[in-house]
MITOR-585259 format. One record per residue: z, y, x of N, C-alpha, C in turn. Coordinates in steps of 0.001 Angstrom, whole numbers, padded with zeros to 6 digits, always signed. Example, Ala and Ser with C-alpha at 12.3 -4.5 7.8 and 13.67 -1.06 7.14 Angstrom:
+007800-005690+013190+007800-004500+012300+007800-003300+013200
+007080-002250+012850+007140-001060+013670+007870+000030+012900
//
This chain:
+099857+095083+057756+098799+095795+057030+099421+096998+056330
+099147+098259+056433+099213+099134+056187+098479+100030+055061
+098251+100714+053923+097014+101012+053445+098127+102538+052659
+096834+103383+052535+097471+104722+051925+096199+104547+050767
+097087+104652+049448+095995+104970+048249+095292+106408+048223
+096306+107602+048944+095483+109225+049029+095913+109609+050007
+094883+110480+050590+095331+111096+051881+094627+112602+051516
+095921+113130+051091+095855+115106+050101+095518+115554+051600
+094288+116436+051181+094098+117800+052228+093803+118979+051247
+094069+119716+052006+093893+121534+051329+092717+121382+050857
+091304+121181+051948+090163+121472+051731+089043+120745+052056
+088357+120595+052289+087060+119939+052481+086710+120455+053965
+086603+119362+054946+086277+119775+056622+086106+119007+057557
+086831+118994+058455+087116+117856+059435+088597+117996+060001
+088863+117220+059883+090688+117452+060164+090537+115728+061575
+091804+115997+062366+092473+115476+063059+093785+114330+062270
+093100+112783+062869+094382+111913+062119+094516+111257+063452
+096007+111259+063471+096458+110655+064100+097972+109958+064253
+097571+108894+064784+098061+107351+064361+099237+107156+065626
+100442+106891+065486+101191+106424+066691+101979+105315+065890
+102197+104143+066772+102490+102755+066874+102706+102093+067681
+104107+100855+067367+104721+100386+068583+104300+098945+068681
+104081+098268+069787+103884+096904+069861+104132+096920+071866
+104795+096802+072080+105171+097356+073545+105183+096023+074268
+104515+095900+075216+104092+094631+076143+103358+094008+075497
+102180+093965+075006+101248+093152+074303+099865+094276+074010
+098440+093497+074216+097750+093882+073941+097327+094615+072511
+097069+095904+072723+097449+096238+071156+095720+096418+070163
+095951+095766+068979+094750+096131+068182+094957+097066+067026
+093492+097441+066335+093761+098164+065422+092580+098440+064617
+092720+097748+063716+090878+098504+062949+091627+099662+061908
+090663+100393+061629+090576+101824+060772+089165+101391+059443
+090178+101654+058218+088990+101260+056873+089028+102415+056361
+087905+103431+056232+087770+104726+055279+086888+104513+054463
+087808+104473+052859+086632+104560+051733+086072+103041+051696
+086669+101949+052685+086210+100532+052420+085311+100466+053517
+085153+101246+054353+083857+101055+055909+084835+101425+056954
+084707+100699+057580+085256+100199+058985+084788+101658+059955
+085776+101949+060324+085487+102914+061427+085159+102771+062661
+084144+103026+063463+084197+102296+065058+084200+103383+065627
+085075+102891+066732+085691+103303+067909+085852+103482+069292
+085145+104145+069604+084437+104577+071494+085628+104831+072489
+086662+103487+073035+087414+103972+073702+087290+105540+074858
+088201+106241+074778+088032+107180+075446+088826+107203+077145
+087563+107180+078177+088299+107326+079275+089109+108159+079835
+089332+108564+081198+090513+109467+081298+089048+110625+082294
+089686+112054+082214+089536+112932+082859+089201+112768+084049
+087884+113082+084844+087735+112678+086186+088698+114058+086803
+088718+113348+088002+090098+114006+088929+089131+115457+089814
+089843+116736+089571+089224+117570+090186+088407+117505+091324
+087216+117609+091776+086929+117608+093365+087709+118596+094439
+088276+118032+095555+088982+119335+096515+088416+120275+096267
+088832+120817+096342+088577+122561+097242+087883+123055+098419
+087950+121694+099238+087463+122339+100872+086711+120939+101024
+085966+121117+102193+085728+119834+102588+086276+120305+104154
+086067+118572+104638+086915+118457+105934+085647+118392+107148
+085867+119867+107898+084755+120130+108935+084485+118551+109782
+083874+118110+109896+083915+117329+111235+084157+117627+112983
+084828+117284+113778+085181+117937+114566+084565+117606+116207
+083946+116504+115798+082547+115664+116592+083376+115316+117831
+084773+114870+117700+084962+114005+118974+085857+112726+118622
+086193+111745+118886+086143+110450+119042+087961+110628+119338
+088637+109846+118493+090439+109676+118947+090485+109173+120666
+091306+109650+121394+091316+108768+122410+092827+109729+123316
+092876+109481+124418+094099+109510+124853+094088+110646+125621
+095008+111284+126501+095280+112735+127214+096502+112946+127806
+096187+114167+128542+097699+114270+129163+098625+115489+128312
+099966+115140+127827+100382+116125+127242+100955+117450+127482
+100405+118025+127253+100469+119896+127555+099157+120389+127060
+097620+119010+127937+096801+120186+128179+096051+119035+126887
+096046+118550+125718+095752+117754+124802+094546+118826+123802
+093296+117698+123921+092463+118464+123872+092371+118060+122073
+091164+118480+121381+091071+117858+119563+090863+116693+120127
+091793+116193+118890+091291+114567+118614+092080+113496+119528
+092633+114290+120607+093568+113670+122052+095341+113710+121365
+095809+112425+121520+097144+112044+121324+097346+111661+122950
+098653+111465+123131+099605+111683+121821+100941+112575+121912
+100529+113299+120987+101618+114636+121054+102816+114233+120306
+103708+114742+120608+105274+115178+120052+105531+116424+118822
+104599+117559+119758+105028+118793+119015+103821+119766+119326
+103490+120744+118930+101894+121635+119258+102429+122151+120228
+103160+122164+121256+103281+122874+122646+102605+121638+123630
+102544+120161+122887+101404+118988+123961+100147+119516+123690
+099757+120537+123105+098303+120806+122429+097903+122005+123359
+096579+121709+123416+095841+123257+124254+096117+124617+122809
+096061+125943+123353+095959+126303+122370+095269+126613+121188
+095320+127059+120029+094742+126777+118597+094941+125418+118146
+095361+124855+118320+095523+123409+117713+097158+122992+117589
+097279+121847+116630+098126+121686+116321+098811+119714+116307
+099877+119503+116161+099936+118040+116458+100217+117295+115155
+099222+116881+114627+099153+116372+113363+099897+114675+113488
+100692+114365+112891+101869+113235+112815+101060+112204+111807
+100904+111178+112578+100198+110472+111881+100866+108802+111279
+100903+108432+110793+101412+107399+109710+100652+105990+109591
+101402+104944+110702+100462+103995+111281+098818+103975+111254
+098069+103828+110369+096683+103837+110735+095616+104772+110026
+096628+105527+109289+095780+106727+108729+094696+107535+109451
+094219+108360+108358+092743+108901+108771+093205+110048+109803
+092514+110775+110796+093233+111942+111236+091718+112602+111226
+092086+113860+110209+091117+114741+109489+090338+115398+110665
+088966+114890+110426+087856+115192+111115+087293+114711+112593
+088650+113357+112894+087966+112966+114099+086828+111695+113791
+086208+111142+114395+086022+109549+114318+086883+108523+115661
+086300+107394+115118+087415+106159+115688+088234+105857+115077
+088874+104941+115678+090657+103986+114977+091794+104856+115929
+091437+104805+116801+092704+105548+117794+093683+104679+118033
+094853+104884+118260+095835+104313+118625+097105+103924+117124
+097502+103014+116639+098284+103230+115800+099909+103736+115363
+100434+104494+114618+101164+105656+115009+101366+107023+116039
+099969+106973+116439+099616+107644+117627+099264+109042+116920
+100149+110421+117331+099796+111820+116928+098747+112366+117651
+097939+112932+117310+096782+113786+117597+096712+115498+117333
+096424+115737+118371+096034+116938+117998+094816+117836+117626
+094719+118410+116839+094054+119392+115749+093708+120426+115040
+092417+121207+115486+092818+122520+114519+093413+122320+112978
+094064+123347+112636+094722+122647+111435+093503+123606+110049
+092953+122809+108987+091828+123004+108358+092614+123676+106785
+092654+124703+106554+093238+125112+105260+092801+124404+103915
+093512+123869+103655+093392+123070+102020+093194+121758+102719
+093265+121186+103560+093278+119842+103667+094688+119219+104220
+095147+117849+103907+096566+117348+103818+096554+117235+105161
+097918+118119+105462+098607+117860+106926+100156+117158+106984
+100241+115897+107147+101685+115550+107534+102349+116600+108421
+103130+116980+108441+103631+117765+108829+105567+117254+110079
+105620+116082+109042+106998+115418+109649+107681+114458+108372
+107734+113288+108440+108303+112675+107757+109528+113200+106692
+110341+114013+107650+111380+114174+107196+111854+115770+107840
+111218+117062+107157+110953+117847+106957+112267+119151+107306
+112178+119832+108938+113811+119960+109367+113665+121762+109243
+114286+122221+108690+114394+124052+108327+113346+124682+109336
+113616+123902+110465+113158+124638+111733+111419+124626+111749
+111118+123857+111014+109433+123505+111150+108892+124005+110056
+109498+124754+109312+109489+125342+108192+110128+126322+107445
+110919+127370+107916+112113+127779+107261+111982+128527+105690
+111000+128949+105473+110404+128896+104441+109350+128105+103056
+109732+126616+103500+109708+125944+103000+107941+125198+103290
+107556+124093+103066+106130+123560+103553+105038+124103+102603
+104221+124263+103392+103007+125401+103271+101762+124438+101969
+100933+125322+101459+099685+124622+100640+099148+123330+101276
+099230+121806+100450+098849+121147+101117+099548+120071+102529
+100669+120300+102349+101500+120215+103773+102606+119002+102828
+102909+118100+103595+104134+117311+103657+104734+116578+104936
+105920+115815+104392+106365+115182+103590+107207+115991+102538
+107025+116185+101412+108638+116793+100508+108711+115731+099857
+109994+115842+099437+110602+115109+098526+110883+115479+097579
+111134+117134+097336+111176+117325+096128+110714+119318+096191
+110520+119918+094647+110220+121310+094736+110375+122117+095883
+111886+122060+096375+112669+123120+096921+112056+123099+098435
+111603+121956+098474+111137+121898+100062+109554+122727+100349
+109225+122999+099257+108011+123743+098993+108070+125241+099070
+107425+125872+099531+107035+127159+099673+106662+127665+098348
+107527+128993+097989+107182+129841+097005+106988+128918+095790
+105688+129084+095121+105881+128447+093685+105133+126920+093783
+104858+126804+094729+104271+125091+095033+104958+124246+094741
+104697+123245+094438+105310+121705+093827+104839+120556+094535
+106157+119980+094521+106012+118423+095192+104996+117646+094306
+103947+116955+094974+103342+115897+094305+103665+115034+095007
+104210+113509+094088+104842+112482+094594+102962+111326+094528
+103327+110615+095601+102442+109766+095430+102587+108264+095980
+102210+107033+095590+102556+105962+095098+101651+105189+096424
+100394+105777+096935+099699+105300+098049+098833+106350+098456
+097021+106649+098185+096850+107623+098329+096130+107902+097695
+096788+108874+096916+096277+109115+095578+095635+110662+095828
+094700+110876+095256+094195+112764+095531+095443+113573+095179
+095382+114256+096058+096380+115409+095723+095565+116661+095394
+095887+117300+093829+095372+118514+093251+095220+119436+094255
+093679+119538+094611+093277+121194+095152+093271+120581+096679
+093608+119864+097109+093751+119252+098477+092363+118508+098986
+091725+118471+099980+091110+117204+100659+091496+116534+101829
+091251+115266+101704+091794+114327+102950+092439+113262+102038
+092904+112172+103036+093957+111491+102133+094873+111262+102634
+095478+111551+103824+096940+112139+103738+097310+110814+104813
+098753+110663+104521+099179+109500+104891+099771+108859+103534
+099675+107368+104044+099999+106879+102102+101381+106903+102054
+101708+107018+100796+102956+107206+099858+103671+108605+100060
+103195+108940+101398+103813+110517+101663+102983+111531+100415
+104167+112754+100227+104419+113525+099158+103829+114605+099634
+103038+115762+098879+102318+116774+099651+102690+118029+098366
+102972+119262+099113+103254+120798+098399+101901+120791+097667
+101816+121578+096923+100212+122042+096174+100423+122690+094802
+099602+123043+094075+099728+123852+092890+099187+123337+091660
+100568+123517+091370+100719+122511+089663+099938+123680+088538
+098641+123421+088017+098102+123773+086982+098300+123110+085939
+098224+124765+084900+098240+123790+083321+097391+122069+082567
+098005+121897+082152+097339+120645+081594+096832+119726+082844
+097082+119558+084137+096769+118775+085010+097824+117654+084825
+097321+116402+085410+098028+115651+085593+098776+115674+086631
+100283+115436+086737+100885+115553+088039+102113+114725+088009
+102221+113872+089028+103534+112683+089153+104960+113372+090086
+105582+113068+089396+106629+113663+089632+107962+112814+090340
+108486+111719+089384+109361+110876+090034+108887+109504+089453
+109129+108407+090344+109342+106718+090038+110126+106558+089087
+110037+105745+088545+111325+105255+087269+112420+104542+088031
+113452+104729+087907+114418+103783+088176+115356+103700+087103
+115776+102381+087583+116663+101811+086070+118168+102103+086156
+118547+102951+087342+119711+102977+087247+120060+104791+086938
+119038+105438+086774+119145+106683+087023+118470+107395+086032
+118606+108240+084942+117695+109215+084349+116963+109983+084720
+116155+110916+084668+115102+111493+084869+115783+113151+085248
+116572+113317+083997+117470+114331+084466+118416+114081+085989
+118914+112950+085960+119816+112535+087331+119185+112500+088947
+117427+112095+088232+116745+112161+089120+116263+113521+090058
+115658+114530+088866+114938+115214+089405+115893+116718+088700
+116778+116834+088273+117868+117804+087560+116880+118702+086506
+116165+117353+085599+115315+118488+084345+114944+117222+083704
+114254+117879+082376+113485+116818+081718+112133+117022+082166
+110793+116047+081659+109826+116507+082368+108737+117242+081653
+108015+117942+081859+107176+118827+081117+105713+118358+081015
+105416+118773+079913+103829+118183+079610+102790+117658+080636
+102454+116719+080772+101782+116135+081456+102229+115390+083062
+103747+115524+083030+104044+115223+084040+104525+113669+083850
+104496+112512+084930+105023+111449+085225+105861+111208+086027
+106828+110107+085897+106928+109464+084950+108209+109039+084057
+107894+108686+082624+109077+108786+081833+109020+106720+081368
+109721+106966+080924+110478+105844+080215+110341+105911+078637
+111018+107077+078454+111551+106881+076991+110882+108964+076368
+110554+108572+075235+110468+110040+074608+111708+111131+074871
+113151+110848+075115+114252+111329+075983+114076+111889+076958
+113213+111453+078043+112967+112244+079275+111896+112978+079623
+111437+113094+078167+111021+114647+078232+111385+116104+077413
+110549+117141+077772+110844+117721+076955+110830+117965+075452
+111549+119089+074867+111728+119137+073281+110418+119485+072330
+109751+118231+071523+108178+118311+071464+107223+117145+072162
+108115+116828+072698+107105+115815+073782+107040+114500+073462
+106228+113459+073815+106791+112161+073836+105887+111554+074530
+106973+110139+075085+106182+109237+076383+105380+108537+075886
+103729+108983+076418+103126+108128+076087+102778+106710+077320
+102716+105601+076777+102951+104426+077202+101682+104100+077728
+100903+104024+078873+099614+104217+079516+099624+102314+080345
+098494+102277+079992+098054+100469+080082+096616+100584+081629
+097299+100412+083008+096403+100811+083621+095785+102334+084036
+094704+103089+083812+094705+104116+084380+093268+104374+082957
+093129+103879+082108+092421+103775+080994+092970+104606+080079
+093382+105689+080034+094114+105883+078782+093697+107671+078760
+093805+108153+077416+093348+109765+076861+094978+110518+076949
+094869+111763+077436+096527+112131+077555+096035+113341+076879
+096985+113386+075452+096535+114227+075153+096845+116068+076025
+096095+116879+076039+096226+118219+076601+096336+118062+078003
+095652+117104+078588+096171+116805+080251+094430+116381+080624
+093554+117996+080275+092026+117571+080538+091731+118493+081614
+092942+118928+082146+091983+119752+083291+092392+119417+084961
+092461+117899+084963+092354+117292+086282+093513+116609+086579
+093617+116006+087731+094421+115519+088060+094195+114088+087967
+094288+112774+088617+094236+111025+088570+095619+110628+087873
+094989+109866+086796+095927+109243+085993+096669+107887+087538
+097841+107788+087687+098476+106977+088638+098591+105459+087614
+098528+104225+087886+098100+102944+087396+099434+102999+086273
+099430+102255+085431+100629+102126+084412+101809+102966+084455
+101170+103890+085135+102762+105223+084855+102053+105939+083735
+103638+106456+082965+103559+106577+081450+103500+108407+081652
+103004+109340+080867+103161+110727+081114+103358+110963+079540
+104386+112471+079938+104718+113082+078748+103424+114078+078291
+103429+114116+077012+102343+114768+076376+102726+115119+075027
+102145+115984+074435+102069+116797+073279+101020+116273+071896
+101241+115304+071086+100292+114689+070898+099822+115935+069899
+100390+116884+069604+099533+118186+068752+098242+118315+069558
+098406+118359+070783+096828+118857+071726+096059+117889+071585
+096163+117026+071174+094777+116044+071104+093460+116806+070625
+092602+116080+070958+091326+116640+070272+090368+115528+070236
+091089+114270+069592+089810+112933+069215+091066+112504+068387
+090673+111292+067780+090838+110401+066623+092015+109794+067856
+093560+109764+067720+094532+109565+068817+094784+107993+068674
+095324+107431+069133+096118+106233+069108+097547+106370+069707
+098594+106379+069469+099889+106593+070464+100601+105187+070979
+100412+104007+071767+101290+102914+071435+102445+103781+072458
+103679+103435+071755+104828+103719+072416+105802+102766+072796
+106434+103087+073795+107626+101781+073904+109031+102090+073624
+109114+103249+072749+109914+103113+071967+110812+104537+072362
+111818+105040+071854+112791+106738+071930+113561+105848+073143
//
């Protein structure tokens, strides 16, 4: 139990209080008494996740099989876009994933070929070789693993299954990583936690506002601190202009940007 006999302000208004507190692995409570009346409290959900950018044309033909050279849309199974008629391309597909704009199941691990649809997720190659790219993977395009594999000022978004990728439509292949453009205050995942490795060791930085995921108020930047996220339920502060909160990954935030009555549980520096 906690209690303050005065709480001095300059002036008469509405001011911002906010509360951070540790109780780490345990359901956390908290009532608020002002003036002797109980304050109630409208948990606050999280930011719905931008809608794409594009939608994905339909391409009105059915997955099914072909001969490779003369591989028509929607016809696997290609190697490389020289099995493709021309304008199309050989989209690499990731056991039973969607392949953007055909219908059917198709074949599983089976590549198809495709006009390729701007702003929508194109696998591009698991494992991403100079030659298929020499300027690094295009808007929307993976696998990267990290920045550098990205074109110009695009950023790796790491993802956990298939999670929306900012500004993108489709859903990709799961857990694969896709280029795209990191806006302010968006939410954006960055690296897994591991216990044997820092964040700096990981990704050669600390992480910057709104990015996931941290551990400790340490692995971020100077100003920042990890807030400790329970599920995908949680208010980040200054992280309102899009992006899907990822399930119990923790993101760094600025708790100055808040703009509601805060709660911080932390798990500690």
């Amino acid at each position: 139990f906690i209690e303050w006999d005065d709480v001095n302000v300059p002036s008469s208004g509405e001011y911002e209080v906010s509360f951070r507190y540790a109780f780490y692995g345990q359901t956390r409570y908290m009532d608020i008494f002002i003036n002797g009346g109980k304050l109630e409290l409208t948990p606050e959900s999280p930011t719905p996740p931008m809608a794409p950018v594009v939608d994905i044309n339909p391409i009105g033909e059915e997955l099914s099989h072909g001969t490779k050279g003369e591989l028509s849309a929607c016809q696997g199974d290609c190697n490389v876009d020289a099995d493709c008629n021309a304008g199309l391309f050989c989209y690499q597909r990731a056991d039973w994933d969607d392949i953007p704009g055909c219908s059917g199941n198709g074949t599983q691990w089976t590549d198809y070929c495709l006009p390729k649809q701007e702003g929508v997720l194109w696998l591009l190659s698991d494992n991403p070789v100079p030659d298929l790219r020499p300027n690094g993977l295009g808007l929307c395009e993976g696998d990267c693993d990290n920045d550098d594999e990205c074109a110009g000022d695009l950023k790796c978004y790491h993802r956990d299954e298939f999670e929306p990728v900012p500004g993108c439509a489709g859903t990709g292949a799961e857990s694969r990583d896709y280029c795209a453009v990191q806006s302010a205050g968006e939410l954006w995942h960055v690296a897994e936690n591991n216990s044997t490795m820092t964040v700096v060791e990981r990704i050669g930085r600390k992480l910057r506002a709104c990015e996931s995921e941290c551990d400790h108020d340490s692995d971020c930047e100077d100003g920042l601190i990890c807030y400790q996220a329970n599920g995908v339920d949680a208010y980040f502060p200054g992280c309102e202009s899009g992006g899907t909160p990822l399930n119990n990954h923790d993101y760094c935030v600025n708790p100055s940007d808040s703009k509601k009555l805060l709660f911080m549980p932390t798990g500690g520096r």
